[in-house]
N, C-alpha and C positions, 0 to 999 in steps of 0.2 A: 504801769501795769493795769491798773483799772480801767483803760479806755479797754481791756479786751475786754471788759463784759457788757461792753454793747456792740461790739466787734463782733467776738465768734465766744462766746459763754463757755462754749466746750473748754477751748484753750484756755480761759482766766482759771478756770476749774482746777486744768491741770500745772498752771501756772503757781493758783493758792496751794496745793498740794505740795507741791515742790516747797516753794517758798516753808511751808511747816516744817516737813524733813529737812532742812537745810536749816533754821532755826534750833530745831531740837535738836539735832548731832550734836551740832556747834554748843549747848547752853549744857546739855548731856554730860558734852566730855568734858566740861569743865568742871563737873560735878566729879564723877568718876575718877578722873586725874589726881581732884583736892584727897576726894579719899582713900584713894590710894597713896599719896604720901603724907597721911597722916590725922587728916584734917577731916571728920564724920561732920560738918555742917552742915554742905549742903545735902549731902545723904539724909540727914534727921530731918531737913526741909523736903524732902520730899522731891529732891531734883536728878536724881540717877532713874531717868528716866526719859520715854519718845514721846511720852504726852503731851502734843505742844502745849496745851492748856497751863500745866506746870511751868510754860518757859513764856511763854505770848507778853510781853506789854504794851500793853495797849497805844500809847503815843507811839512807839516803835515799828508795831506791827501796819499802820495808820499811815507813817512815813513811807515804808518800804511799797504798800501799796499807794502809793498818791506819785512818790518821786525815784522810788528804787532804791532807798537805802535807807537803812533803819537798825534796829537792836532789839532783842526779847530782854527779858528781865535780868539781871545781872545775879550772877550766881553767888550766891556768899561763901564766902571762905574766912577760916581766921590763921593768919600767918603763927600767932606765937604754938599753934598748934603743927608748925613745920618744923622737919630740924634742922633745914636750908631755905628760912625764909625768902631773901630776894630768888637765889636761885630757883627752889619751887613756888614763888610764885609765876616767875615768865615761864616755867614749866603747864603751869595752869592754864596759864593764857594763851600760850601756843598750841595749847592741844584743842582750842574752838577752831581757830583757820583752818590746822593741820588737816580737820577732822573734816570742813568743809572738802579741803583739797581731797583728800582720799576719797570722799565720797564720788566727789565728779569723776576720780579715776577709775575706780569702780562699773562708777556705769557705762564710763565710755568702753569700759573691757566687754561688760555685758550688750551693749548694745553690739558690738562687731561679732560676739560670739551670737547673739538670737538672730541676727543679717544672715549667717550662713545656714541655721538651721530650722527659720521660718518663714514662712511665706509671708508675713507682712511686709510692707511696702516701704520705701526710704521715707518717702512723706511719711506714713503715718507713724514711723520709728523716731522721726525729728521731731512731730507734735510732741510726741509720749516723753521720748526722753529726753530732748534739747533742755527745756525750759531746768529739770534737773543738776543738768551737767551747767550751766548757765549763772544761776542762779547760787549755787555753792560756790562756785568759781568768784564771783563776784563777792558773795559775803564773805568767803577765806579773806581776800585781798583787799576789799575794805576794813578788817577788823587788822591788818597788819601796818597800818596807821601807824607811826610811832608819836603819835597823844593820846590824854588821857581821855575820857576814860575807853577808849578803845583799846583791843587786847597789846596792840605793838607800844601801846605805851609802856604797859610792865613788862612786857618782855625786853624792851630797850631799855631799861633798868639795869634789869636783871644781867643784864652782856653786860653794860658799864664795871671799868672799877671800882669801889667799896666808896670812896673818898670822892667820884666825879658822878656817882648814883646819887647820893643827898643831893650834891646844886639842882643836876636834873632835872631831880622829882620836884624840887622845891619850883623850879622853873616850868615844868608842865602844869603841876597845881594852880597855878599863875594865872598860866597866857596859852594855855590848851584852847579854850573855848576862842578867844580873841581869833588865837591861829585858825582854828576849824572854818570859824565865820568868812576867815578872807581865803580861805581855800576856797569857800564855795560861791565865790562873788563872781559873775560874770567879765572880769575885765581882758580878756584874748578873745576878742571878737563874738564875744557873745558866751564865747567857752569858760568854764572856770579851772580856775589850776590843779586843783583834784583831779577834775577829768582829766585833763591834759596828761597827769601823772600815772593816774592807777589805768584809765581805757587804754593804753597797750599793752598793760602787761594783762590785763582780760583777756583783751583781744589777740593775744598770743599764746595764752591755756586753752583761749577756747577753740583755736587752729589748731594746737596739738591735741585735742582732745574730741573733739565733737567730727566723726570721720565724712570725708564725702563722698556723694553718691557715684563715683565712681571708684571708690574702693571698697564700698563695701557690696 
């Protein structure tokens, strides 16, 4: 994503822009979610909110700009302040992707509805709003991972039964990071198994979602 800013400036522009709303929904609703069932933490930290500033981490933000993928600051929550701990917390966790997802549905609704009622141009509808639709689609779908500490690890928890949730978590606490590493090792031809795994299910939101210029 950084080579746009010697590319075309405009675009990385609207590239960071996205990239922040797509951050903050996501780090937002996990804020939101915790406190609505129960849990005022990250409310009293000051995270029920769109101010990336509140969410940005700094090595995160750094990654996602260098290689495409990355995390804002992890939103605190305290379980014994749940009255369905495992289950709200994959509730927690699933409302950052969710949130991402919605988001890009959103705009792909808005984008089809401003095609019929303005005169801006496909091009300049795909600069503006692609990188949006794009870019949340991606961070949903990264963040449903099922390791730690990505969101699909506690929500894969949380689906387990009571008795095979403990080996689990004991098992992701472990060998998350190990697993992470050799997801992202180049061994299929240059590609890593990450890719392999999550680039088509991107690449098939973002065909349902991002319209073409012959339909719109």
């Amino acid at each position: 994503m950084l080579s746009y800013l010697f590319i075309n400036p405009f675009s990385f522009f609207i590239r960071f822009v996205a990239l922040l709303t797509a951050i903050s929904i996501h780090e937002a609703s996990h804020a939101w979610i915790a406190n609505r069932l129960g849990d005022p933490t990250a409310r009293l930290a000051g995270r029920i909110t769109l101010n990336p500033l509140s969410h940005l981490d700094p090595l995160g933000t750094l990654m996602l700009l260098l290689i495409g993928f990355g995390w804002g600051k992890p939103v605190p929550f305290d379980p014994y302040n749940l009255r369905h701990p495992r289950r709200d917390s994959a509730l927690i966790s699933l409302s950052g992707p969710a949130s991402n997802l919605i988001l890009a549905i959103i705009i792909s609704l808005l984008w089809r509805l401003i095609s019929h009622f303005s005169p801006l141009s496909y091009s300049t509808l795909t600069l503006v709003l692609n990188p949006f639709i794009q870019l949340n689609i991606a961070l949903g779908i990264f963040n449903l991972i099922p390791l730690h500490p990505l969101d699909g690890g506690k929500i894969l928890i949380g689906l387990l039964p009571q008795e095979k949730a403990y080996n689990v978590e004991e098992f992701l606490n472990r060998y998350s990071l190990i697993i992470f590493i050799l997801l992202l090792l180049p061994f299929f031809q240059g590609y890593s198994l990450l890719s392999l795994i999550i680039s088509p299910l991107i690449s098939g939101f973002q065909i349902l979602l991002i319209p073409m210029s012959n339909s719109v």
